[in-house]
PLY file of the C-alpha trace (Angstrom):
ply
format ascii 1.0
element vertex 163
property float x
property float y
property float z
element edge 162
property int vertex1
property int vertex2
end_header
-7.75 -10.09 -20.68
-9.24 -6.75 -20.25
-7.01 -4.06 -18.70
-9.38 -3.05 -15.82
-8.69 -6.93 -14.41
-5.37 -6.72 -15.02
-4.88 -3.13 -13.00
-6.79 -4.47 -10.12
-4.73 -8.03 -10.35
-1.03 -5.58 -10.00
-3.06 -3.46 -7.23
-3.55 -6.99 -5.32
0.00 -8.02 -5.83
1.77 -4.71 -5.24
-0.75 -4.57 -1.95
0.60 -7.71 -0.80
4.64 -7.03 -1.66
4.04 -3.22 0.26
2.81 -4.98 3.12
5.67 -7.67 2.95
8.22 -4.63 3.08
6.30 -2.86 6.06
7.23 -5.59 8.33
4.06 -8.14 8.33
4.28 -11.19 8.52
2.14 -13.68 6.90
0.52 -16.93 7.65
-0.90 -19.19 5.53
-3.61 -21.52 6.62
-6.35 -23.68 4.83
-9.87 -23.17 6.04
-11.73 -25.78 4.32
-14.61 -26.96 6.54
-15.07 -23.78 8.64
-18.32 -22.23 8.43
-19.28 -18.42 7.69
-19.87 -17.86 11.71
-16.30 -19.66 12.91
-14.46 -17.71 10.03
-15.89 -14.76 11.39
-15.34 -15.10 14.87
-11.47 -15.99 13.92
-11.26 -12.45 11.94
-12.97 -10.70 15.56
-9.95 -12.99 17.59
-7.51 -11.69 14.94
-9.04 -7.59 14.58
-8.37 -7.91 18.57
-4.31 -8.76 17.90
-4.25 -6.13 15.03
-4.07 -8.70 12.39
-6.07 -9.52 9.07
-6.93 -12.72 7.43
-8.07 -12.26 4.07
-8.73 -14.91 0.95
-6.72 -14.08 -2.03
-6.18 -15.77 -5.31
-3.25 -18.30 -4.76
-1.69 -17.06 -8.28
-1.72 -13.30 -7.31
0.43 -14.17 -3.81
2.84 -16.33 -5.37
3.55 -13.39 -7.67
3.73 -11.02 -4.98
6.14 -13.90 -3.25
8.30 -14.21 -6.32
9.00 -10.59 -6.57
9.67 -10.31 -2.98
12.19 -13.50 -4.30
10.65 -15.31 -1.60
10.51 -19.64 -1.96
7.62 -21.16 -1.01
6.77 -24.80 -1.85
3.42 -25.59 -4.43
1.65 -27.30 -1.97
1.72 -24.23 0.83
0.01 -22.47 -2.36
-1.98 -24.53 -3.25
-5.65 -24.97 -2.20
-8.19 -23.06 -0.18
-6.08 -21.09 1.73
-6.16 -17.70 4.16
-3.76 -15.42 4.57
-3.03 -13.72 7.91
-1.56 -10.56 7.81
-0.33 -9.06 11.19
2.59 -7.15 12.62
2.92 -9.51 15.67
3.15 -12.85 14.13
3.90 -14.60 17.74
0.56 -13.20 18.99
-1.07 -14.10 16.27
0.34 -18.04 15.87
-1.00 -18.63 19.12
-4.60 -17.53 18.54
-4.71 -19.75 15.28
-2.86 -23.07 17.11
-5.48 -22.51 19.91
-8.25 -21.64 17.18
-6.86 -24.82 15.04
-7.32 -27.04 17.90
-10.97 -26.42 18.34
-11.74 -26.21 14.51
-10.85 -27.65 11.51
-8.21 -25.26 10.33
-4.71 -25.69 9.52
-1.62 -23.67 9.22
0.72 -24.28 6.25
3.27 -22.13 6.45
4.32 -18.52 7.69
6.51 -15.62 6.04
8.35 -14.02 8.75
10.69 -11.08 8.39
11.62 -12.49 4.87
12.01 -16.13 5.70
9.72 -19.17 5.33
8.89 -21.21 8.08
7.07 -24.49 8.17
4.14 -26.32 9.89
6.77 -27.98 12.38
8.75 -24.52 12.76
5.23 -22.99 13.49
4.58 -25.07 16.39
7.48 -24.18 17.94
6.83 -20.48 17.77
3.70 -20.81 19.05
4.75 -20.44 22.78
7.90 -17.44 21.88
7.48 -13.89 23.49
7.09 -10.82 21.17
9.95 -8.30 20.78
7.73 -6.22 23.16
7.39 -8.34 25.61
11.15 -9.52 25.82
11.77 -5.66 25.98
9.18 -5.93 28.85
11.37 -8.73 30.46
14.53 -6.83 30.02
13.38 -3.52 31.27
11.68 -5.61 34.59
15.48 -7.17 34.97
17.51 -4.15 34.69
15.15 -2.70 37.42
14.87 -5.32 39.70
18.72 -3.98 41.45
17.75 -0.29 41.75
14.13 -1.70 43.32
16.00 -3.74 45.92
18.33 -0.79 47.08
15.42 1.87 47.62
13.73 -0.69 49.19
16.74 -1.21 51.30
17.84 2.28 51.95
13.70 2.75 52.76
13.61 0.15 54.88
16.90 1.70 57.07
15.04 5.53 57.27
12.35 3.13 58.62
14.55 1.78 61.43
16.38 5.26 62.33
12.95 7.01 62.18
12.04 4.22 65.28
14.59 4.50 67.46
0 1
1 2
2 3
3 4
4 5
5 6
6 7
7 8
8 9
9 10
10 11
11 12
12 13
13 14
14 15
15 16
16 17
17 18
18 19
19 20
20 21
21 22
22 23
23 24
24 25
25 26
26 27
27 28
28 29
29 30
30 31
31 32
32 33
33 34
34 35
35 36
36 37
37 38
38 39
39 40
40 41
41 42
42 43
43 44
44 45
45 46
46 47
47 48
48 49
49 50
50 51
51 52
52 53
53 54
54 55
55 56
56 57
57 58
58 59
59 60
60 61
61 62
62 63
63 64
64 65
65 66
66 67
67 68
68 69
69 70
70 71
71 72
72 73
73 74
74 75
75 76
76 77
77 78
78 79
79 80
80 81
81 82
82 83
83 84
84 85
85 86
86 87
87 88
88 89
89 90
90 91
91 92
92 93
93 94
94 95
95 96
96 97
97 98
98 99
99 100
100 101
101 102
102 103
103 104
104 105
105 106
106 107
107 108
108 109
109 110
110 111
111 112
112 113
113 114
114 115
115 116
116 117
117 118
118 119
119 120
120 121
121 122
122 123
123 124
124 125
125 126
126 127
127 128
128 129
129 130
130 131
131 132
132 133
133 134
134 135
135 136
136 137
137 138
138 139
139 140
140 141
141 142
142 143
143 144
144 145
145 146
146 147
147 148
148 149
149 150
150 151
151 152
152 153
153 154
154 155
155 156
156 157
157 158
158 159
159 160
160 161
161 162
């Protein structure tokens, strides 16, 4: 095989492994039946939640898996697949379960901080929170106490400031 192939063949794979160890996830889908104009407006839906889906050679991202020593099964490999690439992966699952129920497009199977999850597990982390948002939650809790006193203690200056 020519060298020039090869080089851009480790490029892909060490691509994929480097984004791997920065902390994306990845979602694997099948996309068979889509046309040009839905793919396209699926990438615009994903650009929005600072994602990319991309179509690589199944071969090149099972080598990039194995060297990651990540397990996936042959049939998530195999076939026409997408891959998703995003930082958010909760964001993103429920953009492609709402996109999947209007189109013909289905997700396989997800690599998420290392581990594989499946079409059932996907489902279920469709409707789960991002770490920002839980920190959102948190934050909204541990404030809720110190909210209620000043509004208290402003309420009272209120009453004395009527009499």
């Amino acid at each position: 095989m020519n060298q020039r192939i090869l080089k851009e063949k480790e490029l892909v794979v060490s691509n994929i492994v480097q984004d791997i160890d920065d902390g994306m996830s990845l979602v694997i889908l099948t996309y068979r039946g889509l046309t040009v104009a839905k793919i396209s407006d699926l990438r615009r839906q994903l650009r929005a939640k600072d994602a990319r889906m991309v179509v690589l050679k199944n071969s090149l991202v099972k080598r990039a898996l194995d060297k990651k020593s990540i397990a996936v099964t042959t049939e998530v490999i195999e076939g026409p697949n997408a891959y998703v690439f995003a930082k958010n992966p909760f964001s993103v699952l429920g953009t492609l379960n709402s996109f999947a129920r209007k189109n013909d497009l289905s997700l396989k199977a997800a690599i998420i901080e290392g581990g594989v999850a499946d079409k059932e597990t996907l489902k279920g982390l469709q409707g789960v929170t991002s770490k920002e948002g839980l920190y959102a939650m948190l934050l909204s809790v541990l404030q809720a106490p110190l909210r209620n006193l000043a509004y208290v203690l402003n309420s009272e200056e209120v009453k004395k400031s009527a009499k």
